[in-house]
N, CA and C atoms as an extended XYZ file, in Angstrom:
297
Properties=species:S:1:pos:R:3:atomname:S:1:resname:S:1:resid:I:1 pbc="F F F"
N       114.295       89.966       70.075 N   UNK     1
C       113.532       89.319       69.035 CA  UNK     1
C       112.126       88.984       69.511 C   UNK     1
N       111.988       88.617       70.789 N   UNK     2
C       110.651       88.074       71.328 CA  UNK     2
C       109.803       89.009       71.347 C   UNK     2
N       110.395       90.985       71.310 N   UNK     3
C       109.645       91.380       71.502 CA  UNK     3
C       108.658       92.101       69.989 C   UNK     3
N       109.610       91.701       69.081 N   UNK     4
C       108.943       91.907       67.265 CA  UNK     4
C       107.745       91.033       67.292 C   UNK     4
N       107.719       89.972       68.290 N   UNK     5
C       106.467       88.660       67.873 CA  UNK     5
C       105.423       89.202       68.372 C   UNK     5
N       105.895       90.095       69.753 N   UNK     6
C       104.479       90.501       70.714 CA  UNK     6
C       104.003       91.284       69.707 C   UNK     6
N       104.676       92.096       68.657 N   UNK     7
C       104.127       93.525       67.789 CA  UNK     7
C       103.213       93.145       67.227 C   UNK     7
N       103.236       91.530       66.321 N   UNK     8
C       102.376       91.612       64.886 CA  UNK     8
C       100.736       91.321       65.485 C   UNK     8
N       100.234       91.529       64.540 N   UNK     9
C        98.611       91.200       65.149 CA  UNK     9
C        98.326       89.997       64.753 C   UNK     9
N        97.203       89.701       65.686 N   UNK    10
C        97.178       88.018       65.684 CA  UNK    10
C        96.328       88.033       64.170 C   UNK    10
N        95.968       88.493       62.947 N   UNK    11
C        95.402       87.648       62.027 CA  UNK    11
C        96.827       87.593       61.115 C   UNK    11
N        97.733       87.922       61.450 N   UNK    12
C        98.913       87.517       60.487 CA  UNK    12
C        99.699       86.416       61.311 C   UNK    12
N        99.301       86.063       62.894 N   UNK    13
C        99.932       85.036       63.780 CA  UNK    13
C        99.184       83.998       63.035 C   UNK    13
N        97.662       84.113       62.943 N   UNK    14
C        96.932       83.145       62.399 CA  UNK    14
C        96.727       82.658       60.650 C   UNK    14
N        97.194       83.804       60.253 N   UNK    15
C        97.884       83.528       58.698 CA  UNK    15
C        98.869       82.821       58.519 C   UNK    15
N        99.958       83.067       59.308 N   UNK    16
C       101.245       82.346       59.554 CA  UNK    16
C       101.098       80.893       59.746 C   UNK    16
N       100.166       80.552       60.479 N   UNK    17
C        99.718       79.233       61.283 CA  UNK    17
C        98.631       78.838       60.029 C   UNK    17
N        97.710       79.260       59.423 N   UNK    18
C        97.515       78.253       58.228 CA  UNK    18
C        98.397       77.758       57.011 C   UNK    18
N        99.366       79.138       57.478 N   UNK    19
C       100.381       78.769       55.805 CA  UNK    19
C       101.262       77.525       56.156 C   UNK    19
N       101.340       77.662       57.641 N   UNK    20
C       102.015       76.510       58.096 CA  UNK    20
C       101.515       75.073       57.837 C   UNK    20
N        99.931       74.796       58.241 N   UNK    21
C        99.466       73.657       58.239 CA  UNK    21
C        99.140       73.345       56.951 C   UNK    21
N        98.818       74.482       55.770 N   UNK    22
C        98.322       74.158       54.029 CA  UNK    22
C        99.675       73.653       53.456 C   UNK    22
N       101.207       74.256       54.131 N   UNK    23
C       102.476       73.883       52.970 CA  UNK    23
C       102.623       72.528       53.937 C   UNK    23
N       102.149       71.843       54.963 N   UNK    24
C       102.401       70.764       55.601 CA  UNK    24
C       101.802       69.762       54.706 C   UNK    24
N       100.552       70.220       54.466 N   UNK    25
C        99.713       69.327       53.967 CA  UNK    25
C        99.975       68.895       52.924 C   UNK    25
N        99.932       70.616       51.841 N   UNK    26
C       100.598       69.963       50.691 CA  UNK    26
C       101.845       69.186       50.625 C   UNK    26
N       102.645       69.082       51.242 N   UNK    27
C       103.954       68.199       51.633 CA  UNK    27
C       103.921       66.862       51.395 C   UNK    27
N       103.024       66.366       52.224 N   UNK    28
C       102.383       65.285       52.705 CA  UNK    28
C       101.569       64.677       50.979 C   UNK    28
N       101.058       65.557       50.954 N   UNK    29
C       100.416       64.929       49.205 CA  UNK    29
C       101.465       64.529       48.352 C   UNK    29
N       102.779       65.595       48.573 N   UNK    30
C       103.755       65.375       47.716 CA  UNK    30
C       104.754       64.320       47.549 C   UNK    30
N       104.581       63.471       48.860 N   UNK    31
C       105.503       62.977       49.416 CA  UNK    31
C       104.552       60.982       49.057 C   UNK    31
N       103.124       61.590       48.553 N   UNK    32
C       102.856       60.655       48.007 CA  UNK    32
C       103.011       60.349       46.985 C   UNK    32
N       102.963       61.188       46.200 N   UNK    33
C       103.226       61.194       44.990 CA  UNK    33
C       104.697       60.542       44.438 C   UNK    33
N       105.551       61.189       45.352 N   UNK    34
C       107.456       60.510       44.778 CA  UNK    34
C       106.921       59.126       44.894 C   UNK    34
N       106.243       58.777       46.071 N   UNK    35
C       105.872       57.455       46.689 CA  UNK    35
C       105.462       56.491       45.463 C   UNK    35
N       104.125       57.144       44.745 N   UNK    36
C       103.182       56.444       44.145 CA  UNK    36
C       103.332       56.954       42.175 C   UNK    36
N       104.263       57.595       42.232 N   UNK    37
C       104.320       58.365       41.137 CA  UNK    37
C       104.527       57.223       39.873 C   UNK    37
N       103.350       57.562       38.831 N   UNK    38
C       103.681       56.505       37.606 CA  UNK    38
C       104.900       56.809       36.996 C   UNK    38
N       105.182       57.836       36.722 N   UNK    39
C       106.709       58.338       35.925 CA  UNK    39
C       107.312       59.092       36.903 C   UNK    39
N       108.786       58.943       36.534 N   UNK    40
C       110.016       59.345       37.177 CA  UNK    40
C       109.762       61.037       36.641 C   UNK    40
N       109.369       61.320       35.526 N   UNK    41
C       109.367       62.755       35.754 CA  UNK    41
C       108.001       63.378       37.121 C   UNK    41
N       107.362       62.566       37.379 N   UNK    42
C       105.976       62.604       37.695 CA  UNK    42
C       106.805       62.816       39.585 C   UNK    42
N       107.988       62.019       39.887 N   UNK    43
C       108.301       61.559       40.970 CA  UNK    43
C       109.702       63.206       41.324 C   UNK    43
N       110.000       63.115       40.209 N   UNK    44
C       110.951       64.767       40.122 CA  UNK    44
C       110.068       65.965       40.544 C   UNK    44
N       109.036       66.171       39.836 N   UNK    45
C       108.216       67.147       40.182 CA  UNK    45
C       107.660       67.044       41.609 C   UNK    45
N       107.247       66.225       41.520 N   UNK    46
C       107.297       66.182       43.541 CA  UNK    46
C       108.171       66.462       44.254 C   UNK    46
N       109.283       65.767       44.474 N   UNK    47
C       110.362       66.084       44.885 CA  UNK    47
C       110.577       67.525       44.833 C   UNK    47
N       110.855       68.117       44.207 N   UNK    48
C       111.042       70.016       43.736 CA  UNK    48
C       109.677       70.578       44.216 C   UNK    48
N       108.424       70.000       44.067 N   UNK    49
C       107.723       70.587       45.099 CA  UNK    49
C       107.434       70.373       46.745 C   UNK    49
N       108.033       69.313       46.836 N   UNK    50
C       108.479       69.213       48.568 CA  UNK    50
C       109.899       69.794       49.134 C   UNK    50
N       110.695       70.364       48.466 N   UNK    51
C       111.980       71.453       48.272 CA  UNK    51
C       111.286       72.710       48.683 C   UNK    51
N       110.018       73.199       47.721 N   UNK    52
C       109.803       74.491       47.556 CA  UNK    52
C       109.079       74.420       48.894 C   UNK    52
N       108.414       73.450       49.478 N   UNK    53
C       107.279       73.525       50.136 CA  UNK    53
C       108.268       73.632       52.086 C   UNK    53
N       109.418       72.354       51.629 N   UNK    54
C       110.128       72.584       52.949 CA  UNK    54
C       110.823       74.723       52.989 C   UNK    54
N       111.094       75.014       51.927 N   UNK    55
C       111.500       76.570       51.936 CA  UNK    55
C       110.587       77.360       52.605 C   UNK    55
N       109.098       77.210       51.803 N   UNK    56
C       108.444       77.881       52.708 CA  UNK    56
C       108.233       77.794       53.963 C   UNK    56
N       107.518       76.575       54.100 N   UNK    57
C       108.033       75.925       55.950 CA  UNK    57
C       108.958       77.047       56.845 C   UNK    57
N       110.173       77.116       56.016 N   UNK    58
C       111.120       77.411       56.844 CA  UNK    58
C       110.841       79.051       57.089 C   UNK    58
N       110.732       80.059       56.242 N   UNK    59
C       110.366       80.987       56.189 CA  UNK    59
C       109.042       81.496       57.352 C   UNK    59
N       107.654       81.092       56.839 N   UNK    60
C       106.376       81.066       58.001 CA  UNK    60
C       107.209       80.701       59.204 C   UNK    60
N       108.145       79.879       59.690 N   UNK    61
C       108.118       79.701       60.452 CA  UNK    61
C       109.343       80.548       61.463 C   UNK    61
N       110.010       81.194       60.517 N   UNK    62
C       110.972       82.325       60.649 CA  UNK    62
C       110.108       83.496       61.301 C   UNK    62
N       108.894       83.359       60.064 N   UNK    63
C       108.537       84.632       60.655 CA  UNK    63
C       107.542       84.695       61.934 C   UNK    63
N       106.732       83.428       61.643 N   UNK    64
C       106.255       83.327       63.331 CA  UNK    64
C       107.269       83.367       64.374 C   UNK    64
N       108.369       82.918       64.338 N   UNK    65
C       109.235       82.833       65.676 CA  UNK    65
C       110.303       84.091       65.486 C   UNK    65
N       110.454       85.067       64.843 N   UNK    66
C       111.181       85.819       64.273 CA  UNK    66
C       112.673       85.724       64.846 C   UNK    66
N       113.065       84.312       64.295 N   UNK    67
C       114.407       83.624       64.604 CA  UNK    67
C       115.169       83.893       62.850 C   UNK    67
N       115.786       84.798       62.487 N   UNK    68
C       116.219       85.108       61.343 CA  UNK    68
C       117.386       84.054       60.817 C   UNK    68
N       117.847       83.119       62.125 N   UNK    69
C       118.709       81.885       61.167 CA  UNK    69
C       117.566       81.145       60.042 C   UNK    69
N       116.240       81.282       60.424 N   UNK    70
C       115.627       80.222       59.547 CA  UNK    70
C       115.572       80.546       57.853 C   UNK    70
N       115.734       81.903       57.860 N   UNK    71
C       116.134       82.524       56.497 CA  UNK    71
C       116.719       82.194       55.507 C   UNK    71
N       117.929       82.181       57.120 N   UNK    72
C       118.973       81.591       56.186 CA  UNK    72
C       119.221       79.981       55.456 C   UNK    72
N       118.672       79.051       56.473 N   UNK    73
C       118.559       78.080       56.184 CA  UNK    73
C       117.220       77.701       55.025 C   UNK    73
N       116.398       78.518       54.828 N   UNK    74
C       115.354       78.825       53.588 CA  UNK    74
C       116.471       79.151       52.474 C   UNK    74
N       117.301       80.001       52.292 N   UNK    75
C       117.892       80.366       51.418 CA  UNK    75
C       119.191       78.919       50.723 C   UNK    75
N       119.525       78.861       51.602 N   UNK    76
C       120.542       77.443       51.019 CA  UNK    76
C       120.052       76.310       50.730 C   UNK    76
N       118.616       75.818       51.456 N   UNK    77
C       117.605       74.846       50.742 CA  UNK    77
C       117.360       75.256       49.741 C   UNK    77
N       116.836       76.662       49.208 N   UNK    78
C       116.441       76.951       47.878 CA  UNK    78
C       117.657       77.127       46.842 C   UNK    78
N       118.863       76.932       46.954 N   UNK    79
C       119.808       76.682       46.247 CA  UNK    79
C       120.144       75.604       45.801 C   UNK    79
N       120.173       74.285       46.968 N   UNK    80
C       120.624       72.960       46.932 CA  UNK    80
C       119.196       72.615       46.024 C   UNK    80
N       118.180       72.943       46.352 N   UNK    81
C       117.099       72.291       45.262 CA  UNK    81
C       117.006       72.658       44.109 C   UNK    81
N       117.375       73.788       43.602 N   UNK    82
C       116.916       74.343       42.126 CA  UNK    82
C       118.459       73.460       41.836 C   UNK    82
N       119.908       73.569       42.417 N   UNK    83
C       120.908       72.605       41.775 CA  UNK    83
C       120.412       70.904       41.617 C   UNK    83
N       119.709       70.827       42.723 N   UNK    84
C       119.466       69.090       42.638 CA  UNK    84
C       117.828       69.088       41.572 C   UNK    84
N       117.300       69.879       41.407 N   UNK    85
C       116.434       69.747       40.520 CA  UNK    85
C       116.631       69.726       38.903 C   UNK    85
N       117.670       70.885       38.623 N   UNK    86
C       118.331       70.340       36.960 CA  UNK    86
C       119.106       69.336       37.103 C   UNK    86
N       120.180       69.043       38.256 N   UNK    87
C       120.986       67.539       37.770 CA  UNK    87
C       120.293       66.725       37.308 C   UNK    87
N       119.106       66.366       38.082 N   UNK    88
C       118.137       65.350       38.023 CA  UNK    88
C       117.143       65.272       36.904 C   UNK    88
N       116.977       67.131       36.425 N   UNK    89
C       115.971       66.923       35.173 CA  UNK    89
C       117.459       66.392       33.928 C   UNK    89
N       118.069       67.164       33.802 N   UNK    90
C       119.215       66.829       33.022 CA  UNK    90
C       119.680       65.266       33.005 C   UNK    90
N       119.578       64.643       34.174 N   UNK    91
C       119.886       63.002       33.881 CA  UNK    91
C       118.888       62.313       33.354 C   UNK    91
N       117.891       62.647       33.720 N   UNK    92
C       116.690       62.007       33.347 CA  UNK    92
C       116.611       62.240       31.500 C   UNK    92
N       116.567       63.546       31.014 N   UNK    93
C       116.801       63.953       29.707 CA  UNK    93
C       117.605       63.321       28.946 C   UNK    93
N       118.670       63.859       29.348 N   UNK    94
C       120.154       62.989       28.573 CA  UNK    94
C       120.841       61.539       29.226 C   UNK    94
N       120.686       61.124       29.959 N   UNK    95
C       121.407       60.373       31.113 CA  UNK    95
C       122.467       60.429       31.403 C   UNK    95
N       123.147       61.808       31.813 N   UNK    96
C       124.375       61.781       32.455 CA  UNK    96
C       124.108       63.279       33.081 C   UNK    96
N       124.830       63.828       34.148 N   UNK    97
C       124.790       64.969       34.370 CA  UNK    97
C       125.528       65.531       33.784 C   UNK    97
N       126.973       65.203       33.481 N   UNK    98
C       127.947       66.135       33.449 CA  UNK    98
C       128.570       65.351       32.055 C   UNK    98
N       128.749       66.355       30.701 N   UNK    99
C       129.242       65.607       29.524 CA  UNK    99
C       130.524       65.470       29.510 C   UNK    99
């Protein structure tokens, strides 16, 4: 595996490494927002975008280290969130999840 990392050229090492520090950042905004959010839908949408944002995370960082468990663990975060994102729009809507 160590030796796929030596292959890529460094402006996609260094692509990798801003996508890293821009989905950090945006994170970080997002994470103010649940924080500071006037509405609970306002505080959902954050949430689902700090989901999408930890996925990517995981991915850039798959592919900088070309450790292919992180894939996987990208892939079951992006499951558990799109499920925890309708329970949550759905309670909020109706107030119950399950009729």
């Amino acid at each position: 595996m160590a030796t796929e990392a030596a292959t890529v050229p460094g402006f996609v090492t260094l692509a990798l490494q801003a996508g890293l520090i821009v989905a950090s950042g945006v994170t970080l905004l997002a994470g103010y927002r649940v924080i500071r959010g006037p509405t609970t839908p306002d505080r959902v949408v954050a949430l689902d975008t700090i989901g999408t944002n930890v996925v990517a995370i995981a991915v850039l960082f798959a592919l900088l280290s070309a450790e292919g468990l992180f894939i996987d663990v990208a892939l079951v975060l992006a499951i558990i969130g799109f499920i925890s994102t309708i329970a949550v729009a759905r309670y909020v809507t109706e107030g119950d999840i399950i009729e």
